[in-house]
N, CA, C and O atoms as a GROMACS GRO file, in nm:
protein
  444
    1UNK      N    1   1.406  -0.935  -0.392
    1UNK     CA    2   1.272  -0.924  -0.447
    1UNK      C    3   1.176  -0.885  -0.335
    1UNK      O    4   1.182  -0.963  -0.240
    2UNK      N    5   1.076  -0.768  -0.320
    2UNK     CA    6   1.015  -0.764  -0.240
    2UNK      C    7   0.891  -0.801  -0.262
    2UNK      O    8   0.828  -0.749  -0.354
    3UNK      N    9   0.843  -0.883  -0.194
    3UNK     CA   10   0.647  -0.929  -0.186
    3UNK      C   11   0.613  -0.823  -0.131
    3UNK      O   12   0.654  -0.772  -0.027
    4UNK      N   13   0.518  -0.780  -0.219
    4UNK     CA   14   0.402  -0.684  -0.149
    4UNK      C   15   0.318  -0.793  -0.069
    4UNK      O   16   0.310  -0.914  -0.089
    5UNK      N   17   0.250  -0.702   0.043
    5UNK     CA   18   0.121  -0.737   0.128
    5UNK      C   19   0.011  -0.691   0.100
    5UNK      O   20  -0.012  -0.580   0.052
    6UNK      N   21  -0.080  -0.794   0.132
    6UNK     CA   22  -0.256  -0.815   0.117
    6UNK      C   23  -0.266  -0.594   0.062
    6UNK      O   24  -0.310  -0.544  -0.041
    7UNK      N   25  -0.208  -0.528   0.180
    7UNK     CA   26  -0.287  -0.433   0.186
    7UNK      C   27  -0.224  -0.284   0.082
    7UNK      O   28  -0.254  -0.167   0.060
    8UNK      N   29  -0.098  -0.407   0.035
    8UNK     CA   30  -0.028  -0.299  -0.108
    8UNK      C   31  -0.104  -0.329  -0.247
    8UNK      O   32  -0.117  -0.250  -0.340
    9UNK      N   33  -0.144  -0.442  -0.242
    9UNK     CA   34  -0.192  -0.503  -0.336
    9UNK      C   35  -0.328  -0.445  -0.366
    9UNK      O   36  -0.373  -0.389  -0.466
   10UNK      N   37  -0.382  -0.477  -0.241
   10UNK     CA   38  -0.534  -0.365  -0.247
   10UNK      C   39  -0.521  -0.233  -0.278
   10UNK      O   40  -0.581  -0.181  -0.372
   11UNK      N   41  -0.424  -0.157  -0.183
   11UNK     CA   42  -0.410   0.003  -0.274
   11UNK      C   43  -0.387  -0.023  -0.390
   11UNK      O   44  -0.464   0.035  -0.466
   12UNK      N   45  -0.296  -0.100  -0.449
   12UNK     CA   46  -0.263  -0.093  -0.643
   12UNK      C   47  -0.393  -0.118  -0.692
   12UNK      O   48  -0.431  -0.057  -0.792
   13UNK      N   49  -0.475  -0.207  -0.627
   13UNK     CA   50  -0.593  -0.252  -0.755
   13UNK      C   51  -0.672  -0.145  -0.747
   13UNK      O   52  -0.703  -0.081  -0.848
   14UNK      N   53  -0.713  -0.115  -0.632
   14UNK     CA   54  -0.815   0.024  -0.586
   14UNK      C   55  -0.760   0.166  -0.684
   14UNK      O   56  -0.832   0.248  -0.742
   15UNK      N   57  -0.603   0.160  -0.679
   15UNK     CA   58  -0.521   0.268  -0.779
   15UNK      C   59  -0.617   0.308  -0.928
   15UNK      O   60  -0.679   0.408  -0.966
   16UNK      N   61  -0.588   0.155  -0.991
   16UNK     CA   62  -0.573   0.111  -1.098
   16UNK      C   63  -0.746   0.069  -1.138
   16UNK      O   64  -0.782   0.023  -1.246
   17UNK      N   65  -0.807   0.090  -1.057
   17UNK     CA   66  -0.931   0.046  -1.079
   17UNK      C   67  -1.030   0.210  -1.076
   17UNK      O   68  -1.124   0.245  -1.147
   18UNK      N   69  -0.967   0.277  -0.973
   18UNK     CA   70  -1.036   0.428  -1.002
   18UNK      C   71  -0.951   0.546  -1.140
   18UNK      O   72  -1.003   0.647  -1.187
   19UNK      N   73  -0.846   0.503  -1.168
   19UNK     CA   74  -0.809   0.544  -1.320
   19UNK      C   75  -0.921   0.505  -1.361
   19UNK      O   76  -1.019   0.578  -1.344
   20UNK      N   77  -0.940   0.346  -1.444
   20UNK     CA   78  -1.010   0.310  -1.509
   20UNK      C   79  -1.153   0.364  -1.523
   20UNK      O   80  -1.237   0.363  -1.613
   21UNK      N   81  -1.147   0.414  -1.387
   21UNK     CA   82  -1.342   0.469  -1.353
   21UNK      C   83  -1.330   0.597  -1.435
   21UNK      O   84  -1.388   0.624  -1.539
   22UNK      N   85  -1.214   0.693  -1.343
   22UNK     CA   86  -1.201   0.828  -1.402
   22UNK      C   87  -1.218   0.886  -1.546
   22UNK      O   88  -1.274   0.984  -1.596
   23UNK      N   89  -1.120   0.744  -1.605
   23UNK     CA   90  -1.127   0.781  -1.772
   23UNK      C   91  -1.249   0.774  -1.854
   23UNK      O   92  -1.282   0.838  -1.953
   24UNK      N   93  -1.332   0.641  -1.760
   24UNK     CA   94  -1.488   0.664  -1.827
   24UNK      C   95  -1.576   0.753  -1.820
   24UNK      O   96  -1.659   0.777  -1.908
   25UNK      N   97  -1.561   0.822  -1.687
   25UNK     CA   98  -1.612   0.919  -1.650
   25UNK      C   99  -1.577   1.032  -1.740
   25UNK      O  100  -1.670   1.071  -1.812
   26UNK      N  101  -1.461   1.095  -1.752
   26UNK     CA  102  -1.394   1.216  -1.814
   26UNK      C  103  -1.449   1.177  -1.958
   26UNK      O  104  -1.504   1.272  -2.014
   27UNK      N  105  -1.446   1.063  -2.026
   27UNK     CA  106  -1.457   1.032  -2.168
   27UNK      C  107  -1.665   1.024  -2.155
   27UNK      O  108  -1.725   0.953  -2.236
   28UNK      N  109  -1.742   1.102  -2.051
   28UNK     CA  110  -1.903   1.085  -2.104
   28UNK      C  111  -1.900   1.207  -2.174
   28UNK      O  112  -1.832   1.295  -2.123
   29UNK      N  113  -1.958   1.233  -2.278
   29UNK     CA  114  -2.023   1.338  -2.390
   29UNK      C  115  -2.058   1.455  -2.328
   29UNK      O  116  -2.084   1.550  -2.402
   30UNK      N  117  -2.063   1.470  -2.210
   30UNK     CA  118  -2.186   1.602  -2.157
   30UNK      C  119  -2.145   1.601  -1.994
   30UNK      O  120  -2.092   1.513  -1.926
   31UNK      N  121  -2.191   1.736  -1.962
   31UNK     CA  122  -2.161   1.800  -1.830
   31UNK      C  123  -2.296   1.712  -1.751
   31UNK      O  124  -2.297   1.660  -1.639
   32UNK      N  125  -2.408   1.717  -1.860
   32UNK     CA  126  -2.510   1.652  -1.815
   32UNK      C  127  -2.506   1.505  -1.768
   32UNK      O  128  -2.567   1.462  -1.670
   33UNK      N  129  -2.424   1.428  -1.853
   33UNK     CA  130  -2.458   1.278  -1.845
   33UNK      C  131  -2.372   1.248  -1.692
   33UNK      O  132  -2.408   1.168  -1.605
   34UNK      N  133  -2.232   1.351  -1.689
   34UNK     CA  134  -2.147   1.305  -1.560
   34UNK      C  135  -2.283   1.352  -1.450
   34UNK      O  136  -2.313   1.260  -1.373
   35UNK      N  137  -2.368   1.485  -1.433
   35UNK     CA  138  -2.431   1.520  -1.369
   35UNK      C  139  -2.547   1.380  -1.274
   35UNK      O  140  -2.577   1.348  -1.159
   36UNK      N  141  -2.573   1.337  -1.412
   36UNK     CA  142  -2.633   1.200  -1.359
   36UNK      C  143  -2.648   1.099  -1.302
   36UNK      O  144  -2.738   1.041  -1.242
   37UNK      N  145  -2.454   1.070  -1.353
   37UNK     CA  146  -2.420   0.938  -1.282
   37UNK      C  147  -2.370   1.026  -1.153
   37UNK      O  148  -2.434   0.997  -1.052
   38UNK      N  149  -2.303   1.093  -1.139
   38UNK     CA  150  -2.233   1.160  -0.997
   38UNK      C  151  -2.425   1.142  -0.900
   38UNK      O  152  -2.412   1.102  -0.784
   39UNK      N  153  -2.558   1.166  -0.939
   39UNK     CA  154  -2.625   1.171  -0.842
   39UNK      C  155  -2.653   1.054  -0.793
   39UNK      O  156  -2.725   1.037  -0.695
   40UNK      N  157  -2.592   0.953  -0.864
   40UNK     CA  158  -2.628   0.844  -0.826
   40UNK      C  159  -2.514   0.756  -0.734
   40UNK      O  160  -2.511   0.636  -0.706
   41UNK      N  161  -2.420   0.869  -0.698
   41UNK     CA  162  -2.303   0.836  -0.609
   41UNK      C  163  -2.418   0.868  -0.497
   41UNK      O  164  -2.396   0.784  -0.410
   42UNK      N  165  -2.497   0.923  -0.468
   42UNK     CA  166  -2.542   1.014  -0.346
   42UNK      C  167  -2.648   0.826  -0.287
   42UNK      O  168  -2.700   0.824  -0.175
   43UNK      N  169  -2.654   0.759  -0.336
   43UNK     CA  170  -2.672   0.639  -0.269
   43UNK      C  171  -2.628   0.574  -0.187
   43UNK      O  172  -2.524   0.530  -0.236
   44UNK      N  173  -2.644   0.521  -0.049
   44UNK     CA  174  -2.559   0.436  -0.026
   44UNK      C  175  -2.515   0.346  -0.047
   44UNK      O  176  -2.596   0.272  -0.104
   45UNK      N  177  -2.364   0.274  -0.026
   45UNK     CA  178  -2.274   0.191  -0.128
   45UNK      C  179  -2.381   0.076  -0.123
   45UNK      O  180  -2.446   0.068  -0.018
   46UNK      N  181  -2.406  -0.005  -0.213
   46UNK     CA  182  -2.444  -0.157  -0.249
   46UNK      C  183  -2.576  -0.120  -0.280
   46UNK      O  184  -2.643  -0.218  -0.315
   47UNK      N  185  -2.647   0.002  -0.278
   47UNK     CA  186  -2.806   0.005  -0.278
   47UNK      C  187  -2.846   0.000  -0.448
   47UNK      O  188  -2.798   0.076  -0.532
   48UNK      N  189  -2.944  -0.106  -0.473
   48UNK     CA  190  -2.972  -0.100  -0.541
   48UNK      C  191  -3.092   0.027  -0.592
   48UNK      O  192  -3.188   0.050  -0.519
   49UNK      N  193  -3.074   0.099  -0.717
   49UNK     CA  194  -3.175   0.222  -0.707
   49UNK      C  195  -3.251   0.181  -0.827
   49UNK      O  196  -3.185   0.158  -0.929
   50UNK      N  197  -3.397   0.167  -0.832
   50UNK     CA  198  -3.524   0.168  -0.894
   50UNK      C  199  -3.458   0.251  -1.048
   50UNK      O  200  -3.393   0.355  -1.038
   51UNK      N  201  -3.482   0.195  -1.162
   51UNK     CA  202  -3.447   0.314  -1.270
   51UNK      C  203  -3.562   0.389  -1.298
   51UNK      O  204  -3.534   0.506  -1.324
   52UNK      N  205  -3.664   0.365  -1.302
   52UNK     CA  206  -3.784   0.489  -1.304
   52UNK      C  207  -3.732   0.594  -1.215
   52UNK      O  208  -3.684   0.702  -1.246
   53UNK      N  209  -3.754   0.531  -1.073
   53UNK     CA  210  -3.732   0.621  -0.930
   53UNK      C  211  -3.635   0.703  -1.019
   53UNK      O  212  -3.688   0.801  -1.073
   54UNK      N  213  -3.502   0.682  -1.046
   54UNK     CA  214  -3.396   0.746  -1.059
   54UNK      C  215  -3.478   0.861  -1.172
   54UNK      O  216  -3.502   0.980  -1.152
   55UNK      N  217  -3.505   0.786  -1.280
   55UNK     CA  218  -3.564   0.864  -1.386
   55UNK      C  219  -3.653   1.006  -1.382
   55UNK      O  220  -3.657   1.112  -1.444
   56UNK      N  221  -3.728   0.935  -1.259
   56UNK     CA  222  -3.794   1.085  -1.194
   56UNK      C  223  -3.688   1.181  -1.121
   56UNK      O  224  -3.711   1.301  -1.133
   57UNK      N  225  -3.590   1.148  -1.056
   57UNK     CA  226  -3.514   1.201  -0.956
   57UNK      C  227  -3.498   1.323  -1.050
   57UNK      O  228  -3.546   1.436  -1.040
   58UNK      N  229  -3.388   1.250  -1.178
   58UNK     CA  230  -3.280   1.337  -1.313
   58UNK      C  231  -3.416   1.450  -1.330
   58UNK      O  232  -3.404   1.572  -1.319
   59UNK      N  233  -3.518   1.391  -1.354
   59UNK     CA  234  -3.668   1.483  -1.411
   59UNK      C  235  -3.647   1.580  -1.331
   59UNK      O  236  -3.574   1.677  -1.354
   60UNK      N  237  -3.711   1.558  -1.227
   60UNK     CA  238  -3.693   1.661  -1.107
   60UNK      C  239  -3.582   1.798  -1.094
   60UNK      O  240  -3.623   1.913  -1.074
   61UNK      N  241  -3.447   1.763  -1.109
   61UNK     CA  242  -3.325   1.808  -1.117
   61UNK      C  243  -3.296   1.882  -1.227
   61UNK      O  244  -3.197   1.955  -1.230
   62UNK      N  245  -3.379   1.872  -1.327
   62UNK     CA  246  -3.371   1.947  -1.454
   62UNK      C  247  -3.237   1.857  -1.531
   62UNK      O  248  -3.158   1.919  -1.602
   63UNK      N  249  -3.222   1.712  -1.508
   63UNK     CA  250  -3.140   1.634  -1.591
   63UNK      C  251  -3.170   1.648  -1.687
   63UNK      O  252  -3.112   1.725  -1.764
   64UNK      N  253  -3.285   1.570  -1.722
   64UNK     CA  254  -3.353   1.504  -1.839
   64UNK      C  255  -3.449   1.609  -1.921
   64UNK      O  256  -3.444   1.588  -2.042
   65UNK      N  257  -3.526   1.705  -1.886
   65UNK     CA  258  -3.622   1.770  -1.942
   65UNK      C  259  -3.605   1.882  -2.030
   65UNK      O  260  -3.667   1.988  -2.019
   66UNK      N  261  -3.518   1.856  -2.118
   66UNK     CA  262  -3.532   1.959  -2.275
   66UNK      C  263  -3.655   2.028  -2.306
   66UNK      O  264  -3.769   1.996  -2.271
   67UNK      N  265  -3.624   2.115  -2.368
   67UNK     CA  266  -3.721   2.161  -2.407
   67UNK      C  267  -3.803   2.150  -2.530
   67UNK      O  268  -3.904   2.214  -2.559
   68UNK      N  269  -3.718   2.022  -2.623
   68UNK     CA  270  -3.801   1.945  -2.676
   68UNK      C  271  -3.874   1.880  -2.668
   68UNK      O  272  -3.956   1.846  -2.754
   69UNK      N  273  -3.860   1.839  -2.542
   69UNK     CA  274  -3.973   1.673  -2.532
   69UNK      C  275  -4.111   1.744  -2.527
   69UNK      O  276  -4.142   1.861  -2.504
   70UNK      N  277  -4.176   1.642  -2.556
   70UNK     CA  278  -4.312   1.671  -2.552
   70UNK      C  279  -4.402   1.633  -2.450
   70UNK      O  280  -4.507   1.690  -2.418
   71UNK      N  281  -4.333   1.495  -2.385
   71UNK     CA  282  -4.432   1.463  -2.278
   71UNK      C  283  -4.336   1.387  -2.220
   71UNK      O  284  -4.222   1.375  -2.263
   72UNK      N  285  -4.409   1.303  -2.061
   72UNK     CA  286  -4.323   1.256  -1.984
   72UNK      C  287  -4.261   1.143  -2.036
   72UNK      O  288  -4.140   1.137  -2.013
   73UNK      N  289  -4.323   1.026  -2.118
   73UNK     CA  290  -4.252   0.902  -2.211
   73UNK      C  291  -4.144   0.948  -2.256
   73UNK      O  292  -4.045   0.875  -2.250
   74UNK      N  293  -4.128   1.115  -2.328
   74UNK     CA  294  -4.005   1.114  -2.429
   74UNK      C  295  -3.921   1.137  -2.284
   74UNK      O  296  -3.843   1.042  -2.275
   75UNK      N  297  -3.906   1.238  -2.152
   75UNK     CA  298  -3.840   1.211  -2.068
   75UNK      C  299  -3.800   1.043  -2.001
   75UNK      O  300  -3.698   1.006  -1.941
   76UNK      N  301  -3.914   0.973  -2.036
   76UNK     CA  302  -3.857   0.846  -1.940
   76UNK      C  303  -3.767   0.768  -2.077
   76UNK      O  304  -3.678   0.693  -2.038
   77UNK      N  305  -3.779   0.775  -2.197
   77UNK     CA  306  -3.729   0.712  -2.297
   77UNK      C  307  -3.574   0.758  -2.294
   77UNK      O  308  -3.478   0.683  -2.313
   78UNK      N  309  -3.570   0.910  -2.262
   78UNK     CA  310  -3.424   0.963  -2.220
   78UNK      C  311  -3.381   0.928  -2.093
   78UNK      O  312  -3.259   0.935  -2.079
   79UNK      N  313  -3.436   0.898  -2.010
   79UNK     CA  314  -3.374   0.848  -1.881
   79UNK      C  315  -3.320   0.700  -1.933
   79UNK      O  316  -3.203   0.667  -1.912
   80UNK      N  317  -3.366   0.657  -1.968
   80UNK     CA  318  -3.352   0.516  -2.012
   80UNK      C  319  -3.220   0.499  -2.106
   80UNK      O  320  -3.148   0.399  -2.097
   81UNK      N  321  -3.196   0.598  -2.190
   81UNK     CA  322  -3.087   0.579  -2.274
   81UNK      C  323  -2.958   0.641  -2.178
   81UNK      O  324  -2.846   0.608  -2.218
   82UNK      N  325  -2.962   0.702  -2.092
   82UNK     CA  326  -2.886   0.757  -2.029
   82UNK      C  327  -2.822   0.661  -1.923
   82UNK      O  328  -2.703   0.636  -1.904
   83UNK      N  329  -2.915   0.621  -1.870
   83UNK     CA  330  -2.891   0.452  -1.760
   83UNK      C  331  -2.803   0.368  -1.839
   83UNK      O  332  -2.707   0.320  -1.779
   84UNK      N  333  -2.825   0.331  -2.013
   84UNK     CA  334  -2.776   0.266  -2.117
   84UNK      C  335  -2.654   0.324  -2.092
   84UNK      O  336  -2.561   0.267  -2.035
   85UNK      N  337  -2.653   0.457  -2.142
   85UNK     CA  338  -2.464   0.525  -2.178
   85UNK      C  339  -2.384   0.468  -2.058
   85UNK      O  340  -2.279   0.404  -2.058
   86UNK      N  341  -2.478   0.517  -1.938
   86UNK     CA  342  -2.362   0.490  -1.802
   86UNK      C  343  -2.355   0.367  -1.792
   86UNK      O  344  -2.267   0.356  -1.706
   87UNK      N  345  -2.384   0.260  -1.820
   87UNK     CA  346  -2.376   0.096  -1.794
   87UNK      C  347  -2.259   0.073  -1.945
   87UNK      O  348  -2.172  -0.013  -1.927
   88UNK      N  349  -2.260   0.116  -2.027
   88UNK     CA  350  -2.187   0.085  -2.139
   88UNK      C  351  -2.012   0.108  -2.113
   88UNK      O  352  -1.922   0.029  -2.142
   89UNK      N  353  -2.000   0.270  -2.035
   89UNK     CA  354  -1.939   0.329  -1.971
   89UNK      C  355  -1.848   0.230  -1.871
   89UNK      O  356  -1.725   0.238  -1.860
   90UNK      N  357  -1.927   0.141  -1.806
   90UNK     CA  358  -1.918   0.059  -1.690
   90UNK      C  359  -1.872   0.130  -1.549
   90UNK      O  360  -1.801   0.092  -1.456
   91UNK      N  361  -1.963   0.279  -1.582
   91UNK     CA  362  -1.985   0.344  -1.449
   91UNK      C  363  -2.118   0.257  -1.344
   91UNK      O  364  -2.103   0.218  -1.228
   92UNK      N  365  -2.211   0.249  -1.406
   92UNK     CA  366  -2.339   0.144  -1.354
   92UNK      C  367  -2.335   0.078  -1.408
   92UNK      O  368  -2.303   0.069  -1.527
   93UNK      N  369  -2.395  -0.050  -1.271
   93UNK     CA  370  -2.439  -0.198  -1.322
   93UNK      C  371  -2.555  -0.202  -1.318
   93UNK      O  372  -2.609  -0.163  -1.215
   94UNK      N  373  -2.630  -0.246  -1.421
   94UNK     CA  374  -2.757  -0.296  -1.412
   94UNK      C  375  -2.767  -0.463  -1.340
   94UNK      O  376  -2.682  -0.552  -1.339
   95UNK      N  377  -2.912  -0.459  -1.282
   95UNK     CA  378  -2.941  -0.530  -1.171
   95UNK      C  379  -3.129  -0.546  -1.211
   95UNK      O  380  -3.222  -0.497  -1.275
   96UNK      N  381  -3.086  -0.657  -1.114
   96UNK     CA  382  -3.261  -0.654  -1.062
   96UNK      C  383  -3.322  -0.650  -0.934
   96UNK      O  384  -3.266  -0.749  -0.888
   97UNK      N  385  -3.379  -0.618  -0.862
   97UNK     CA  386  -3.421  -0.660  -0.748
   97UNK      C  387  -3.442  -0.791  -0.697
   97UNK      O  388  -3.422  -0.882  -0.778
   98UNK      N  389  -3.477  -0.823  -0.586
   98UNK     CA  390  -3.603  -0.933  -0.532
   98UNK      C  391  -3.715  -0.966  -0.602
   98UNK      O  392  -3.752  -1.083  -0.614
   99UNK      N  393  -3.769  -0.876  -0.649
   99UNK     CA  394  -3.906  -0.846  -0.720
   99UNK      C  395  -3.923  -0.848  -0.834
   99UNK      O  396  -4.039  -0.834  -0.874
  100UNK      N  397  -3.780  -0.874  -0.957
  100UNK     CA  398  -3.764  -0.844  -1.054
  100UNK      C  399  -3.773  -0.715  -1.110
  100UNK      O  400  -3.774  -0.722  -1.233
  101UNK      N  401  -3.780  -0.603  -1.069
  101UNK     CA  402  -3.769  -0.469  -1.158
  101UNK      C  403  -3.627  -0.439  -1.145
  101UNK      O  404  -3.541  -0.474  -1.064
  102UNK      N  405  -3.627  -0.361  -1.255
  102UNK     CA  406  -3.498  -0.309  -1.316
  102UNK      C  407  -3.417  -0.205  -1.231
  102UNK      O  408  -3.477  -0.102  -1.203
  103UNK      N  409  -3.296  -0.219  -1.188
  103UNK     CA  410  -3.224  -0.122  -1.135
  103UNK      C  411  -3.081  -0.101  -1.192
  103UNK      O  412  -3.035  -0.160  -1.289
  104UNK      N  413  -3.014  -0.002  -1.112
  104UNK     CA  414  -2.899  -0.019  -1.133
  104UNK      C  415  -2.790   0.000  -0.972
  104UNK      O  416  -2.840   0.035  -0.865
  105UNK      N  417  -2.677  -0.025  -0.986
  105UNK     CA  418  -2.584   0.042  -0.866
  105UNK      C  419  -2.463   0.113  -0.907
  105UNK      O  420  -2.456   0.152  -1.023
  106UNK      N  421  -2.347   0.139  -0.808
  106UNK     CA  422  -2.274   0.196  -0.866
  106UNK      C  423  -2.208   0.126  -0.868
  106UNK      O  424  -2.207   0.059  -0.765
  107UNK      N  425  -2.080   0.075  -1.007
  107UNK     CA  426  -2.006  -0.004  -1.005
  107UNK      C  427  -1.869  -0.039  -0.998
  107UNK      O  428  -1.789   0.034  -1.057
  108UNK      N  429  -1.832  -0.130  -0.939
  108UNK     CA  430  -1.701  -0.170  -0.858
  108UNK      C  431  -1.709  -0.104  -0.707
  108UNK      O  432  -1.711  -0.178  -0.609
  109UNK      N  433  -1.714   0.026  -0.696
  109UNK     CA  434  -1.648   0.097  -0.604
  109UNK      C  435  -1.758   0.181  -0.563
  109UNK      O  436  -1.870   0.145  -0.601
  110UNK      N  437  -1.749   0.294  -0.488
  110UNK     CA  438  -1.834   0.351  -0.439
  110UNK      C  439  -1.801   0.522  -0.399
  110UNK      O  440  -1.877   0.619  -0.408
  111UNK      N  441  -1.661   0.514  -0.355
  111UNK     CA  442  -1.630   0.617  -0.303
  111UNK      C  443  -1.548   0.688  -0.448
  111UNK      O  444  -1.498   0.800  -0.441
   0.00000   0.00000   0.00000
């Protein structure tokens, strides 16, 4: 019988834990929604990121801004549902700060 070590065990879970990411990822609706969460890889690991901040970022980037909306609320109301998909996903965790406002990070893993 062979025992694996501390550091086989960690490659299997790390294995088995970025499948799990991948498939959520591959299974989001839109080129757009992966577009979103992938910018929010561009954080460094453990940082918690502001969801407005972010909300403006996607704005900025031409994420969020259809050419339906009418004003910036219907963009932040879509940023907001989008933060939703990716946390449902269990690509992001929602969080709070120190301060209590709303954030999110990236979850489990980083790389």
């Amino acid at each position: 019988m062979h025992l694996m070590n501390k550091y086989e065990i960690i490659d299997d879970m790390e294995e088995s834990v970025f499948k799990i990411l991948k498939f959520s990822f591959d299974r989001l609706r839109s080129a757009n929604l992966k577009n979103c969460f992938l910018y929010c890889a561009l954080s460094p690991e453990d940082h918690f990121i502001l969801i407005e901040e972010l909300i403006y970022y996607w704005f900025g980037e031409g994420f969020i801004n259809d050419d339906g909306m009418q004003s910036l609320d219907d963009a932040i109301n879509r940023g907001y549902a989008i933060v939703d998909e990716l946390c449902n996903a269990s690509l992001l965790e929602l969080m709070e700060d120190w301060d209590k406002n709303k954030c999110v990070k990236m979850h489990v893993v980083h790389d």
